[in-house]
N, C-alpha and C positions, 0 to 999 in steps of 0.2 A: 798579138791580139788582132783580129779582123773583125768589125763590125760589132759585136755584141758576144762574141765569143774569144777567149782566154784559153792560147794554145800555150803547152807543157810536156815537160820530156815524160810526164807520166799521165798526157792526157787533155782533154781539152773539159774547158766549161762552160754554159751561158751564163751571162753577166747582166744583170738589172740593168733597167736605160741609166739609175744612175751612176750604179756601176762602175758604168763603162763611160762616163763625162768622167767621173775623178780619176778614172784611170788616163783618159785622152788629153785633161788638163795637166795631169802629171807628167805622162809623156813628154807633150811639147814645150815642159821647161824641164826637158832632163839635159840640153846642150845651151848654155852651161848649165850644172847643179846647180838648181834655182829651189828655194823652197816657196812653196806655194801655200799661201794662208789659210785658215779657215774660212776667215770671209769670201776671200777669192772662190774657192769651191763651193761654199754655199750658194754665191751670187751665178754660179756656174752652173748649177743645177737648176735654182729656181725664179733664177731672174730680176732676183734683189738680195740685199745685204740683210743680214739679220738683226733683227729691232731689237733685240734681248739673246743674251745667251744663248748660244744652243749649242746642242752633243750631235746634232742629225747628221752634221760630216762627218763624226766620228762613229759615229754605226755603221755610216755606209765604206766607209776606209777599215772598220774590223772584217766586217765582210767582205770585201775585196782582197785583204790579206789571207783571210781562211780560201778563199778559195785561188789565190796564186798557191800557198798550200796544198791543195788536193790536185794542182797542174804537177806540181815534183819545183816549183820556179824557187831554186836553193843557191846562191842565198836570194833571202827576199829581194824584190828592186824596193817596194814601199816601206821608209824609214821613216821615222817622225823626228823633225827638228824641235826640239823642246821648246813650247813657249811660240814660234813664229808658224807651224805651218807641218806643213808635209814635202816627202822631196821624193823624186823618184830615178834611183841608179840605174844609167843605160850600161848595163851588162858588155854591150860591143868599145865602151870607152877605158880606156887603159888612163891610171894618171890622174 
């Protein structure tokens, strides 16, 4: 990923600003495998915690996997830990 685009062995894509923060937040807790909450992305995106429920990190993390999808990025790096978050596999880590 460079700036707002999502580079792939079958291609590249632009990436929504938000996008590209749950991808950037997931990134830099990928050493160690950290999962990253929902609140935490949310609060990541829009600069507070959410007051009530909400799915908005999870629309934008379905979109972000559909289009590592159309990069060729196999296996996905964005997994979802059940229950606590999201996590995101650095590919270059073995182990």
């Amino acid at each position: 990923m460079s700036g707002q685009t999502l580079h792939g062995p079958a291609g590249e894509c632009a990436l929504s600003a938000q996008e590209a923060r749950v991808a950037l937040a997931l990134m830099q807790n990928s050493r160690p495998r950290r999962v990253v909450s929902r609140d935490a992305l949310f609060y990541r995106l829009w600069g507070r915690f959410p007051a009530t429920a909400s799915r908005a990190v999870d629309v934008h993390v379905a979109s972000l996997r559909k289009k590592l999808a159309r990069v060729g990025a196999t296996p996905p790096p964005l997994t979802t830990a059940r229950g606590l978050g999201y996590l995101w596999s650095d590919p270059t880590r073995t182990g």
